[in-house]
Short mmCIF file of the C-alpha atoms (twelve columns), coordinates in Angstrom:
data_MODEL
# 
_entry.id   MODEL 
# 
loop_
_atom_site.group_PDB 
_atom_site.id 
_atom_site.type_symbol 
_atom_site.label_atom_id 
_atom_site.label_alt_id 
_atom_site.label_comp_id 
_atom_site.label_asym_id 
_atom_site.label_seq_id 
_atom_site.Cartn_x 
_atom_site.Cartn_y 
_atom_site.Cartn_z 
_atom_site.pdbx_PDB_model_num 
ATOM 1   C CA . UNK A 1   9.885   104.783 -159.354 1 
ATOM 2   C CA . UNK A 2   11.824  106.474 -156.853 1 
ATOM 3   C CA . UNK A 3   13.784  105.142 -154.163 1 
ATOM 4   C CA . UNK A 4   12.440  104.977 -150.786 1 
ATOM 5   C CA . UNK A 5   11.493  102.910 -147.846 1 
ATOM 6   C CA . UNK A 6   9.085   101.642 -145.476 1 
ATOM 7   C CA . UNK A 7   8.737   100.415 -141.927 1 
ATOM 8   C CA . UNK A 8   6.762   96.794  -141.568 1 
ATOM 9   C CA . UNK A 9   6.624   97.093  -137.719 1 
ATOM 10  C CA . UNK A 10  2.981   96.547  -138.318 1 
ATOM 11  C CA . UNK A 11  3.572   93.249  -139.595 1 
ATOM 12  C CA . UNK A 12  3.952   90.432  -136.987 1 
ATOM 13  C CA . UNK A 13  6.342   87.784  -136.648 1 
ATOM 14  C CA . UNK A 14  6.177   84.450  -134.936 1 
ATOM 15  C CA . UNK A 15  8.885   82.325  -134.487 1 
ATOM 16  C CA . UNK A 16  9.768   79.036  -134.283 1 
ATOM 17  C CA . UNK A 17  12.560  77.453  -132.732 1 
ATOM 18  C CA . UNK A 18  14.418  73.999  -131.328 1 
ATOM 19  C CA . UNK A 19  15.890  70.784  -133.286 1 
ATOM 20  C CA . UNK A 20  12.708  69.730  -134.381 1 
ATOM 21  C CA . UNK A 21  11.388  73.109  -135.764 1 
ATOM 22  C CA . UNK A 22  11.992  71.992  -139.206 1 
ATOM 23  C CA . UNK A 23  10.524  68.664  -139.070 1 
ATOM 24  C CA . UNK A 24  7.823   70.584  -137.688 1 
ATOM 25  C CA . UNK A 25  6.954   72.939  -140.039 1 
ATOM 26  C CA . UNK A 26  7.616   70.579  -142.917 1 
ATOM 27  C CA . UNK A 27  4.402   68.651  -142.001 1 
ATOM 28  C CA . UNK A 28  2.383   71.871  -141.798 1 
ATOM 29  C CA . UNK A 29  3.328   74.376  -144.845 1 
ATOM 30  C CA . UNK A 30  2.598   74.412  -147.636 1 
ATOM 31  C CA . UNK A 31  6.432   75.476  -148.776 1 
ATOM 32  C CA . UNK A 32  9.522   73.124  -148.837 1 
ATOM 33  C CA . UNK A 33  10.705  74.166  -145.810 1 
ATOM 34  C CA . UNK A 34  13.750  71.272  -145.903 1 
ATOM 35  C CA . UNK A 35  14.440  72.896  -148.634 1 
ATOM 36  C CA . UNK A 36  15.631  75.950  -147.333 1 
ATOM 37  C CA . UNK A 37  19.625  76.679  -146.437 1 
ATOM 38  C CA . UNK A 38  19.967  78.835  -143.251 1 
ATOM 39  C CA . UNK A 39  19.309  82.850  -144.546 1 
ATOM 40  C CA . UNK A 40  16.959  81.811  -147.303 1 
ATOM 41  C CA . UNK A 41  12.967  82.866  -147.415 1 
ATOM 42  C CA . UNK A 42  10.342  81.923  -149.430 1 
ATOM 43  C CA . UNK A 43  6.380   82.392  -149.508 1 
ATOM 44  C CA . UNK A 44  4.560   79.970  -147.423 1 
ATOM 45  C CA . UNK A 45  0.897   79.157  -146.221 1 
ATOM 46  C CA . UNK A 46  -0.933  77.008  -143.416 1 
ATOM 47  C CA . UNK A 47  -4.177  74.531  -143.911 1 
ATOM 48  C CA . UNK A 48  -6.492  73.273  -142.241 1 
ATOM 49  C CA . UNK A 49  -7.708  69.435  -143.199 1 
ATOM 50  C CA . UNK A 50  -9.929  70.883  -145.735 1 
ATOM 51  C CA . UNK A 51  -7.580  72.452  -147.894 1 
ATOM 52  C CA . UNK A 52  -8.830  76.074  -146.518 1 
ATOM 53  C CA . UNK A 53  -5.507  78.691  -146.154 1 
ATOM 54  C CA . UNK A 54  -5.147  79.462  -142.240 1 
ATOM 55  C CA . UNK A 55  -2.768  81.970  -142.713 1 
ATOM 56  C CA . UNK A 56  0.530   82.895  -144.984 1 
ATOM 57  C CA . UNK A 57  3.995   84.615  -144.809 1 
ATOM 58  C CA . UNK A 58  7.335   85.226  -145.743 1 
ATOM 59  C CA . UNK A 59  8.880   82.090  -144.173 1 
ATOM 60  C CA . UNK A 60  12.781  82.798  -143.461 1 
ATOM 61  C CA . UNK A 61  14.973  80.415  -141.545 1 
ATOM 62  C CA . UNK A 62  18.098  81.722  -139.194 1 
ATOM 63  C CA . UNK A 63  20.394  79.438  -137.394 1 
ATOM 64  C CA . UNK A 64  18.270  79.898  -134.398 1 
ATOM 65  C CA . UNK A 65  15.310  78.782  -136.030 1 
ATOM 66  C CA . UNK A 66  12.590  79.691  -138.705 1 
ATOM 67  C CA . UNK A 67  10.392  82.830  -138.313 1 
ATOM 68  C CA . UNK A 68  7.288   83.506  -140.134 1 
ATOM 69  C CA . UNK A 69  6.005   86.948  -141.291 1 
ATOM 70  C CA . UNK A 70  2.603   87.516  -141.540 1 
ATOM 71  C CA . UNK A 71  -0.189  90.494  -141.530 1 
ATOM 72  C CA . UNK A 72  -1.423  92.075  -138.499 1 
ATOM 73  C CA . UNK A 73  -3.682  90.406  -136.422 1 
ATOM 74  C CA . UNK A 74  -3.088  86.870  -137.064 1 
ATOM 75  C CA . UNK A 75  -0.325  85.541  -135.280 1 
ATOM 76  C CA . UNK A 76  -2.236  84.496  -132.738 1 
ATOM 77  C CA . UNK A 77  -4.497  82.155  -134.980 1 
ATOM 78  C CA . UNK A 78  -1.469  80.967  -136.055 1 
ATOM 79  C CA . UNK A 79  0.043   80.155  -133.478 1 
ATOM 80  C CA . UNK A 80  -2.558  78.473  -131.694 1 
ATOM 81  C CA . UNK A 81  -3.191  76.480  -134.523 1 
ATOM 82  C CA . UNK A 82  0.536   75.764  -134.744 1 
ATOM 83  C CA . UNK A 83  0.759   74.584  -130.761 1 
ATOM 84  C CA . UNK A 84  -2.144  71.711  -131.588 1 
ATOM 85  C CA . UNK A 85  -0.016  70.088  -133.318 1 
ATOM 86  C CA . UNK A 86  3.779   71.119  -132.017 1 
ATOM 87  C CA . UNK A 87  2.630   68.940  -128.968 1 
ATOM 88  C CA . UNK A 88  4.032   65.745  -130.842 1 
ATOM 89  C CA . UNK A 89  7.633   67.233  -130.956 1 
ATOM 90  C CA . UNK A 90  9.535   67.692  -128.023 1 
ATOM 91  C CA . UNK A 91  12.141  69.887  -129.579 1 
ATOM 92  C CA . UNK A 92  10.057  72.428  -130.914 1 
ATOM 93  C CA . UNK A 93  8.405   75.573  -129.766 1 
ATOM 94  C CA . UNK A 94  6.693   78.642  -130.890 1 
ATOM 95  C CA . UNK A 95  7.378   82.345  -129.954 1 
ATOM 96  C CA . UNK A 96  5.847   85.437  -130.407 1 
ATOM 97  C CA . UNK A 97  8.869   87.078  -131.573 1 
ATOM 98  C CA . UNK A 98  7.736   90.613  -133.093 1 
ATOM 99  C CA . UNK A 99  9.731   92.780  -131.244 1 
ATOM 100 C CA . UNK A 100 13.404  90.759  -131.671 1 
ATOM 101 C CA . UNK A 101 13.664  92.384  -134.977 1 
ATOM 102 C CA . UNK A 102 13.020  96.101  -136.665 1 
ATOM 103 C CA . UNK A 103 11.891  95.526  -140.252 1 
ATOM 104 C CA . UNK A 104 12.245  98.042  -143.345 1 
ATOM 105 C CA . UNK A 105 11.672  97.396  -146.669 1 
ATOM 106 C CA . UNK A 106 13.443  99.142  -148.975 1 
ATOM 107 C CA . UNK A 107 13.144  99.742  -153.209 1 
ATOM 108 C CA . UNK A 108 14.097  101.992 -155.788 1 
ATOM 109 C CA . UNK A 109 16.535  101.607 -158.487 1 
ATOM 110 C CA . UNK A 110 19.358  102.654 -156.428 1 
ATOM 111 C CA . UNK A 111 19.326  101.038 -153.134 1 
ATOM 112 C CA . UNK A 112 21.615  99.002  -153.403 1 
ATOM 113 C CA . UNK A 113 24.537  102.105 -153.775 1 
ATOM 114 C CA . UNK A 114 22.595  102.601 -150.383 1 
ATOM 115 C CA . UNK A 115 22.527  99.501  -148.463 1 
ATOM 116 C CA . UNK A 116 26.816  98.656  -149.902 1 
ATOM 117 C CA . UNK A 117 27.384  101.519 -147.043 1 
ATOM 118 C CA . UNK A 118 25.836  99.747  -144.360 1 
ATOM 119 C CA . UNK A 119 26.147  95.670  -145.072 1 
ATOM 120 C CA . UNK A 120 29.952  94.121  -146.226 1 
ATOM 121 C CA . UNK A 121 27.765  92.317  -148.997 1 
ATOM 122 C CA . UNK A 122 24.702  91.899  -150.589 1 
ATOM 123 C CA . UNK A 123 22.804  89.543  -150.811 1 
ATOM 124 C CA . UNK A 124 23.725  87.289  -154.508 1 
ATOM 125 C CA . UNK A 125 19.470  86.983  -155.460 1 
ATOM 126 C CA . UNK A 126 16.196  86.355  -154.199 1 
ATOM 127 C CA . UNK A 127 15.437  84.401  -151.795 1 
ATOM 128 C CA . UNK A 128 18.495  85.056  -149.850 1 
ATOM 129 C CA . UNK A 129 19.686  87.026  -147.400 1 
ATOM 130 C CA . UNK A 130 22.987  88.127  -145.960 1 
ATOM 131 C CA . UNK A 131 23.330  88.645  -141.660 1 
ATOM 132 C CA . UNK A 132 25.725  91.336  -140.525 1 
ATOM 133 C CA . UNK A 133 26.019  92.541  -136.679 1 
ATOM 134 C CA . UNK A 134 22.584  90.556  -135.706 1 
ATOM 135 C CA . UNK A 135 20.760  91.487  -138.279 1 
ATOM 136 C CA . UNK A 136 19.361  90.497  -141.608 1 
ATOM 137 C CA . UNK A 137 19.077  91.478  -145.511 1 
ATOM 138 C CA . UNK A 138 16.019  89.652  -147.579 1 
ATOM 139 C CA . UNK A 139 16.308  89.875  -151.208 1 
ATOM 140 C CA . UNK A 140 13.090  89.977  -152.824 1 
ATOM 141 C CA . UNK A 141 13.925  90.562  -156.236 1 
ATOM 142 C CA . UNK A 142 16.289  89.277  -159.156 1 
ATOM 143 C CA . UNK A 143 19.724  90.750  -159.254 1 
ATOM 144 C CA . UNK A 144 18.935  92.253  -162.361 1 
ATOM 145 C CA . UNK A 145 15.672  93.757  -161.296 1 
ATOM 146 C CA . UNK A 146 14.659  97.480  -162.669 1 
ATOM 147 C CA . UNK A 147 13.704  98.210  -159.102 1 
ATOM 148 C CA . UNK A 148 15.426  96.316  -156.372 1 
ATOM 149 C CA . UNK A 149 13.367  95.333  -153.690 1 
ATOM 150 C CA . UNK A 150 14.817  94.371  -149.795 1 
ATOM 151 C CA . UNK A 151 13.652  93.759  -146.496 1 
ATOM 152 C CA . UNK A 152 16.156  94.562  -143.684 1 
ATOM 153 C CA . UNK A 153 15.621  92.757  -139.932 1 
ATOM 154 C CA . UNK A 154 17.215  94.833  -137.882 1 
ATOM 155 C CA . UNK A 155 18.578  93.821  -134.830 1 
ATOM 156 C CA . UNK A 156 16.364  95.742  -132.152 1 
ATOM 157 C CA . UNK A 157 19.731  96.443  -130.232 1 
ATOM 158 C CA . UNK A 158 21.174  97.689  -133.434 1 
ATOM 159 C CA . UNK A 159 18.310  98.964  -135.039 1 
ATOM 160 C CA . UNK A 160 19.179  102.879 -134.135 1 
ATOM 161 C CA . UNK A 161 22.134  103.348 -135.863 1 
ATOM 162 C CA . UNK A 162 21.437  101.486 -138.990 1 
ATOM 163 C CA . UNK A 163 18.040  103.589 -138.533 1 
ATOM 164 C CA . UNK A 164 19.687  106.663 -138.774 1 
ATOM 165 C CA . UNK A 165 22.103  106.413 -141.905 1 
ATOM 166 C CA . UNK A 166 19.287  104.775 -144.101 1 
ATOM 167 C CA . UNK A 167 16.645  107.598 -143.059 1 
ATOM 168 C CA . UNK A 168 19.552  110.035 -143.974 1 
ATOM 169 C CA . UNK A 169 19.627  108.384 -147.493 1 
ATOM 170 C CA . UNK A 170 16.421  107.528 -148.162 1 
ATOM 171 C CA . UNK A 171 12.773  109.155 -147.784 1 
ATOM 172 C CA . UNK A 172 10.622  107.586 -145.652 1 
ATOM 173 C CA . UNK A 173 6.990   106.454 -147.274 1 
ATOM 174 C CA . UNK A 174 3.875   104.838 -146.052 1 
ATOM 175 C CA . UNK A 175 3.655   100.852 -145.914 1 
ATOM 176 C CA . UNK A 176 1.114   101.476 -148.643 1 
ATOM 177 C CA . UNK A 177 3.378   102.002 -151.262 1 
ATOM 178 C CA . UNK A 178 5.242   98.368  -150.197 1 
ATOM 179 C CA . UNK A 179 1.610   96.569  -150.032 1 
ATOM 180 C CA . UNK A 180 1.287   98.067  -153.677 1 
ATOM 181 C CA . UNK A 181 4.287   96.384  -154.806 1 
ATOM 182 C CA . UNK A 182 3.228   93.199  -153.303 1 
ATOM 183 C CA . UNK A 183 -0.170  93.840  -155.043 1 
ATOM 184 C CA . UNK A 184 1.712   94.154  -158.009 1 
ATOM 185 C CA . UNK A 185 3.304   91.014  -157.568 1 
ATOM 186 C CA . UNK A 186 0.298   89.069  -157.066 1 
ATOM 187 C CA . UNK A 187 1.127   88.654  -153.290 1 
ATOM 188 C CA . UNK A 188 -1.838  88.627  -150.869 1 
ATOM 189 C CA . UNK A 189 -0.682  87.894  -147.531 1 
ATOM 190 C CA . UNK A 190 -3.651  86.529  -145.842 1 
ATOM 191 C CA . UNK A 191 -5.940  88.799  -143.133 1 
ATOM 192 C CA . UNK A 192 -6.842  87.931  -140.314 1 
ATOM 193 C CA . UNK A 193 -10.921 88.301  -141.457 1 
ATOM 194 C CA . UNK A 194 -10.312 85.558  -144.358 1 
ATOM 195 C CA . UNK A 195 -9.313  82.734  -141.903 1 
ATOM 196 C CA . UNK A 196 -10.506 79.394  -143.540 1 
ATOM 197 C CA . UNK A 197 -12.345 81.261  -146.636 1 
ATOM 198 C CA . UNK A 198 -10.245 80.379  -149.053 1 
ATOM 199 C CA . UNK A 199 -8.186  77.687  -151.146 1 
ATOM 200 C CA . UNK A 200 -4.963  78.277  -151.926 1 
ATOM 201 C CA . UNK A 201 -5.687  78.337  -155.282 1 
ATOM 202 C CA . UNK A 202 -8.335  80.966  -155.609 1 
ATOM 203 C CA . UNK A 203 -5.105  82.998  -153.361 1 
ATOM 204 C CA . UNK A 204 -2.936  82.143  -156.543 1 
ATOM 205 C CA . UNK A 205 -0.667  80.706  -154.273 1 
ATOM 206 C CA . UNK A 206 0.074   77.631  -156.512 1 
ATOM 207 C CA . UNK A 207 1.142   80.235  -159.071 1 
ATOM 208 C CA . UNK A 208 3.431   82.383  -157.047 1 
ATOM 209 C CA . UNK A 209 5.484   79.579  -155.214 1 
ATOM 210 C CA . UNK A 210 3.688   79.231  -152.033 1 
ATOM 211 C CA . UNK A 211 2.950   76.105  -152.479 1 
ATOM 212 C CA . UNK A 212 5.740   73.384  -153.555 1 
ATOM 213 C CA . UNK A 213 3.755   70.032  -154.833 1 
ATOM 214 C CA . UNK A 214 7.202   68.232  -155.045 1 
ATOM 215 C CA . UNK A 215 7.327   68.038  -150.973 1 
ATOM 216 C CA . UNK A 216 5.616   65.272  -148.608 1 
ATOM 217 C CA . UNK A 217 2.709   65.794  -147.069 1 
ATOM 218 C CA . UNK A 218 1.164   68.238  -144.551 1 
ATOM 219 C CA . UNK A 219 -2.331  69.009  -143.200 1 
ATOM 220 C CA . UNK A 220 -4.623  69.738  -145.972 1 
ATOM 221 C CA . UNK A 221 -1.959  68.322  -148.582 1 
ATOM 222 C CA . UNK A 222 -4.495  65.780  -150.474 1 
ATOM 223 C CA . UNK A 223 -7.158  68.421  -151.066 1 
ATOM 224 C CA . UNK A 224 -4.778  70.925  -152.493 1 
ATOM 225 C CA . UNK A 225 -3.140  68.633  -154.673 1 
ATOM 226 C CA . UNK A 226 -6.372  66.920  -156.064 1 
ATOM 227 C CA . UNK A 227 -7.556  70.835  -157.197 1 
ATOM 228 C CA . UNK A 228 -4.302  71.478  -158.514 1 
ATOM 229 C CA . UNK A 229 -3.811  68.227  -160.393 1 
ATOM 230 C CA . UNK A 230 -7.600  67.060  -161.237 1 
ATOM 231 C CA . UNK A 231 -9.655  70.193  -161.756 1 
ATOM 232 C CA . UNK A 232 -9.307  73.788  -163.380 1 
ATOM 233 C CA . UNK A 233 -9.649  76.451  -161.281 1 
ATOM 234 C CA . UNK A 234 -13.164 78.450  -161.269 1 
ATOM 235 C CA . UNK A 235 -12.066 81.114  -159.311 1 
ATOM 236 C CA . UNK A 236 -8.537  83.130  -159.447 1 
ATOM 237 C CA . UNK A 237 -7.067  86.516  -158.098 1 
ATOM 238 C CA . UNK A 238 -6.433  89.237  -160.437 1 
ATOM 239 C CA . UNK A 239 -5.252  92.724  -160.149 1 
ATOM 240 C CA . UNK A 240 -6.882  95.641  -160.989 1 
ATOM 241 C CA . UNK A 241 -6.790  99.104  -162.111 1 
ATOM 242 C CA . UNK A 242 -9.806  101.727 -160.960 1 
ATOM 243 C CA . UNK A 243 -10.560 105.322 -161.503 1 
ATOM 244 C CA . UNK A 244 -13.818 106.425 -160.225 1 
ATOM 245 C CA . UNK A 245 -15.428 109.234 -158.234 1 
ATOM 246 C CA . UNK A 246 -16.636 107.202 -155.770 1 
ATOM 247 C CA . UNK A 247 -15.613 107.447 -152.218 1 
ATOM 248 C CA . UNK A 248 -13.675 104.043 -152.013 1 
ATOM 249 C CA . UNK A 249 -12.068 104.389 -148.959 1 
ATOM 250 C CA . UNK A 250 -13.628 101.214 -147.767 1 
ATOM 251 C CA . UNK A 251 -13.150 98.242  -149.574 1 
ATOM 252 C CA . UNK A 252 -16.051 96.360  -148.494 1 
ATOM 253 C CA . UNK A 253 -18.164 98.765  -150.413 1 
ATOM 254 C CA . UNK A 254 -15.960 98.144  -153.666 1 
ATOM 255 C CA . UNK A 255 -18.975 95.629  -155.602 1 
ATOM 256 C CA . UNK A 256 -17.657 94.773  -159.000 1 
ATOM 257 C CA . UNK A 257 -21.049 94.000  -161.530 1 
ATOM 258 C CA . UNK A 258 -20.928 92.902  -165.045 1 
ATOM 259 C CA . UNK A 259 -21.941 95.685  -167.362 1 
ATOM 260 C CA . UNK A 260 -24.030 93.506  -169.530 1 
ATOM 261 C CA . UNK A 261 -26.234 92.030  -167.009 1 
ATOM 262 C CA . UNK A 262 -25.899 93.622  -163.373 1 
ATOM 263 C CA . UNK A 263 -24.782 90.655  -162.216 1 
ATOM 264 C CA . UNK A 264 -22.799 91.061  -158.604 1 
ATOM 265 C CA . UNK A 265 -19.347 89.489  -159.452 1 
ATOM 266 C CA . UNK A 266 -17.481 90.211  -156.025 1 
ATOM 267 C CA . UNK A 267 -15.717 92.792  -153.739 1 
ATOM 268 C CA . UNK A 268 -12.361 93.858  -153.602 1 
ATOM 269 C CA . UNK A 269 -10.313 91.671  -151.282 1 
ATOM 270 C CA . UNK A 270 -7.565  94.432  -151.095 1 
ATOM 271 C CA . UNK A 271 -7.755  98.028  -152.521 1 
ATOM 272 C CA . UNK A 272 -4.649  100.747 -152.536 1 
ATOM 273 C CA . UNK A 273 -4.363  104.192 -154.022 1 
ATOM 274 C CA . UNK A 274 -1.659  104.899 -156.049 1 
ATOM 275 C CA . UNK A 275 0.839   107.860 -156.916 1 
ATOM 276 C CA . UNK A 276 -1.819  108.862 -159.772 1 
ATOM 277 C CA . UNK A 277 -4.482  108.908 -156.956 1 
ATOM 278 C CA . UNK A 278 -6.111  106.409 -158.638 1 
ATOM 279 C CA . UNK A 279 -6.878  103.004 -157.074 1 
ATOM 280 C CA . UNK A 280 -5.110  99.066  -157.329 1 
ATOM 281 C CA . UNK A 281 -7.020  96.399  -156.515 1 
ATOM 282 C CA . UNK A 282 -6.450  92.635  -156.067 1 
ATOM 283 C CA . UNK A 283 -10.222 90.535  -156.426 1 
ATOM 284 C CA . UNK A 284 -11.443 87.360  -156.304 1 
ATOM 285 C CA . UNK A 285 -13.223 86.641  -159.496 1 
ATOM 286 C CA . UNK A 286 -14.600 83.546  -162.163 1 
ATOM 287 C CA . UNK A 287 -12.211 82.971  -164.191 1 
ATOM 288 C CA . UNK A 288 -14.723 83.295  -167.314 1 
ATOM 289 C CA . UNK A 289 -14.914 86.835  -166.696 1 
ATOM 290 C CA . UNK A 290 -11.322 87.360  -167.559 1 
ATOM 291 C CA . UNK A 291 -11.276 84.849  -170.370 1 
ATOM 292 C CA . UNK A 292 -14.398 85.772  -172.343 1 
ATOM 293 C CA . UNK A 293 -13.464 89.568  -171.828 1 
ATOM 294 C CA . UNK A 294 -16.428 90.251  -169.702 1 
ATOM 295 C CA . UNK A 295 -17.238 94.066  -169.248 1 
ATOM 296 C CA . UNK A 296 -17.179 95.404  -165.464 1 
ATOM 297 C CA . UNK A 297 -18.199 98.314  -163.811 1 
ATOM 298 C CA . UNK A 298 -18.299 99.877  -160.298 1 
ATOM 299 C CA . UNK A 299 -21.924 99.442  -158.561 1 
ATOM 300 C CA . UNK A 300 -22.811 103.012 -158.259 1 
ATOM 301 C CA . UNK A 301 -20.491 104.584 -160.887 1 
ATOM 302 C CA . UNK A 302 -21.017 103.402 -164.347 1 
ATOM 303 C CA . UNK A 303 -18.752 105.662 -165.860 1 
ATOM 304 C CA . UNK A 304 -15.581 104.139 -163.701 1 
ATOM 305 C CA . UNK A 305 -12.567 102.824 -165.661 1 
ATOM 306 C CA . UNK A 306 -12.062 99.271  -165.026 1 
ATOM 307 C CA . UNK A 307 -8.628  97.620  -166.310 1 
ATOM 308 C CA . UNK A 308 -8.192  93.181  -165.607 1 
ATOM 309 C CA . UNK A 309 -5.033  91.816  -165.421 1 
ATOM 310 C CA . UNK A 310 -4.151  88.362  -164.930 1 
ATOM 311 C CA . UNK A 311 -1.607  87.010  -162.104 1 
ATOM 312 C CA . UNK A 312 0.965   84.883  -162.562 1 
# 
């Protein structure tokens, strides 16, 4: 893979400050958010009393206060849903807070020989970060990694400069090659269509560390624990590869069938090309399908290659 990076502008970011933020938020995530030392992130997701995911991020926590990263289009959900319940403490409040920061993300197996010209230090592994001059290094990856991956917050009255010297030393790509890594990764961050569709466990996300069952309770807490202690999940998120001559430019249109039967199995909940101009895809399917090796194909292309791959 070669080294490049991204801009994740498009991404929103709501904010949440005051003494109480963190008593806050630990009653409404599904992440330990007590947990977390000032310049550490983790993954992190919202419920509603039914156990259904309202939204999910990269949760990060400053000394000003915690800020939440999430896709476009549903920090307002969010937040609203958020403010019912902020009411109760006095010393909290919420902020659209988009602008404050520029964001990059930045991979490729020699970024960090990069990023030790602009920040005094890296950051020591992931989940972690390192501030310099306002703004902020994530660590997404293992220090050992193959392929390094970082986000950089930079500080919008800053963000020119640093700009500059890591657009002179990198190539710029689309956010589509980031969202692929995510994919990779088995990281959906949640749109703003699947509001309330979905447990966190057909999401995966209490198999990628979005949720932490060792904390106290928040809203929807019960519900997800009961799934994740007392049944087996039906339903799970895997990746996939596709190579087809359809035109699958829209997703929605993406209907994987069993091969056997003809039976509808689901749509793609996210599809990416790749650099072999093939597609990725991450799906929402039974998990039988994947255990008893069930044959798929593409409605409308029976001659697509279809590869399965499990998430952990």
């Amino acid at each position: 893979m070669n080294n490049f990076f991204v801009t994740l502008q498009q991404r929103e970011l709501l904010a949440v400050k005051g003494e109480d933020s963190g008593k806050f938020l630990q009653g409404q995530l599904t992440c330990d958010v007590e947990a977390l030392s000032i310049g550490g992130h983790c993954l992190g997701a919202s419920c509603n009393n039914k156990g259904r995911v309202l939204s999910s991020f990269r949760l990060f926590r400053a000394e000003e206060g915690f800020y939440l990263e999430m896709a476009p289009g549903l920090l307002s959900a969010t937040r609203q849903n958020l403010d019912t319940f902020i009411v109760f403490y006095k010393q909290a409040r919420t902020e659209d807070a988009s602008s404050l920061f520029y964001r990059l993300g930045a991979v490729g197996p020699d970024v960090k020989a990069v990023l030790s010209e602009i920040w005094p230090r890296l950051p020591e592994g992931p989940g972690l970060s390192v501030c310099h001059q306002g703004s902020h290094l994530l660590t997404l990856s293992a220090p050992d990694a193959a392929v390094p991956r970082f986000e950089l917050w930079l500080a919008a009255k800053r963000a020119t400069a640093m700009l500059a010297e890591i657009s002179e030393a990198l190539p710029e790509r689309e956010a589509e090659a980031w969202e692929l890594l995510d994919m990779r990764a088995g990281i959906y961050y949640l749109q703003a269509d699947d509001i309330g569709l979905f447990t966190p466990q057909v999401l995966n996300y209490d198999l990628n560390g979005t949720i932490n069952f060792r904390k106290g309770c928040y809203t929807g807490q019960e519900i997800v624990a009961r799934m994740h202690y007392r049944s087996t999940a039906k339903k799970r998120l895997y990746h996939l590869n596709l190579s087809s001559s359809l035109d699958m430019s829209n997703k929605a249109f993406v209907t994987l069938i069993a091969r056997d039967s003809g039976q509808e199995l689901g749509n793609t909940l996210s599809l990416l090309k790749n650099d072999a101009n093939d597609y990725e895809a991450l799906a929402i399917l039974n998990t039988e399908v994947f255990n008893e090796r069930q044959a798929l194909m593409l409605r409308g292309d029976p001659g697509a290659s279809i590869t399965l791959t499990a998430l952990d």
